[in-house]
N, C-alpha and C positions, 0 to 999 in steps of 0.2 A: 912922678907917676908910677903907678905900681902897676908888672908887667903878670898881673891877674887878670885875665880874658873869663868872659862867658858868653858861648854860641850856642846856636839851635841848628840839629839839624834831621831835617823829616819831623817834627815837630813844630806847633805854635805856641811857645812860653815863652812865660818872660820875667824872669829874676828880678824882686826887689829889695833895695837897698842895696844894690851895686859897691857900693862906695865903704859903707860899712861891714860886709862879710869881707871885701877884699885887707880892711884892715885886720878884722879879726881872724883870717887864714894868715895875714902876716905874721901876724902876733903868734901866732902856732908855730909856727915854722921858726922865728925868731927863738921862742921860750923852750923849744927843744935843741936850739944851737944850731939851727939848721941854716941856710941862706940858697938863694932862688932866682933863677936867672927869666926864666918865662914858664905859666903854667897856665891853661887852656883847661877851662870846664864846659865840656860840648856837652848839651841835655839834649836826647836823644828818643824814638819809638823805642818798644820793648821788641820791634824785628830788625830797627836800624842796629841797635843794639846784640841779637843774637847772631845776626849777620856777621859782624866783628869776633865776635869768643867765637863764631865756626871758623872764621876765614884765618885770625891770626893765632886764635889757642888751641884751637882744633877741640873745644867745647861745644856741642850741640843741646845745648841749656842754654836757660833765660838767666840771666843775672841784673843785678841793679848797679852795680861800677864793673867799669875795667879800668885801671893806672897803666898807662906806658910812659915808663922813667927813661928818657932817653940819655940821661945822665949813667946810667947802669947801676944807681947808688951811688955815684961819686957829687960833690958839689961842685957849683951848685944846682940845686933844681931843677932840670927841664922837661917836662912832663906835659902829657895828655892826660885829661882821666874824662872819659865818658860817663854818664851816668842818664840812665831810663826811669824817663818820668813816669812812666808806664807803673814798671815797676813798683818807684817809692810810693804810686798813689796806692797800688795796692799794698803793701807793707805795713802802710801806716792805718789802712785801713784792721787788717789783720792784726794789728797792734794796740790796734786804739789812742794813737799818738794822731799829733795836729801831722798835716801831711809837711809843712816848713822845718818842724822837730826834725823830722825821717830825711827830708832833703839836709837839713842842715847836720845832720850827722854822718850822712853820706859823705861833704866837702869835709867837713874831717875825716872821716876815715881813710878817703883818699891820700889826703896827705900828710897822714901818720904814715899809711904804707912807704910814700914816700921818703919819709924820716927815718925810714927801718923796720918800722912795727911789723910783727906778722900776726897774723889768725889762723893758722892750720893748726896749732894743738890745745888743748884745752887751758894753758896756761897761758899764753901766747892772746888767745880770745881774750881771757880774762882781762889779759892787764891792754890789750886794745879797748877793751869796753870801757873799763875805767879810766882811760886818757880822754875816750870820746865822750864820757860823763861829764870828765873836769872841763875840756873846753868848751862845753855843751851849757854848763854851768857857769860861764862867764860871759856870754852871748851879751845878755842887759849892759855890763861895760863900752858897750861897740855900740851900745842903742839899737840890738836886733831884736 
């Protein structure tokens, strides 16, 4: 069994195909070398959510994830990462992407952060976007 959790909290959603994103986050994590000990995807309101970036990053913005690596970077894996469905619906909306697209590149991106990846500089985005392309791009393998 694989130690990929998804909860709800202040929210009523409800994640499908359980079974096959947890393979295909494994597959991610595996194909970047990575290995995971427990990781928890909490989908969240867009207040439950800024609640959090006030309370523990002292951000007073909306955002669409937060990653807490309680691993500190080390392996393997053990992590939070929240993520406001709030949000992804408006994004995807903004985007013109399926709102499952936005959500599913969300769980990636989370945990490329987790894998090391960063997005603060303009090259750094780059090549996060293109990681979240390629696994983005193998979804139909997983049957998602």
């Amino acid at each position: 069994m694989s130690n990929i959790f998804f909860f709800t909290e202040d929210i009523n959603f409800r994640l499908r195909a359980i079974r096959k994103i947890r393979k295909w986050i494994s597959f991610i994590i595996e194909n970047e070398g990575g290995t995971y000990e427990n990781i928890n995807f909490i989908f969240t309101s867009d207040s439950f959510l800024h609640q959090i970036n006030v309370e523990y990053l002292n951000h007073d913005t909306l955002t669409d994830i937060i990653t807490f690596d309680y691993g500190e970077g080390v392996a393997p894996i053990n992590s939070d990462i929240y993520i406001s469905i709030d949000r992804c619906k408006e994004n995807s909306k903004q985007l013109k992407l399926k709102f499952t697209d936005e959500l599913h590149r969300l769980l990636a991106h989370g945990i490329l952060h987790l894998l090391g990846y960063k997005d603060k500089k303009p090259s750094e985005k780059k090549q996060m976007t293109a990681k979240e392309d390629y696994y983005l791009s193998l979804r139909s393998e997983f049957g998602i």
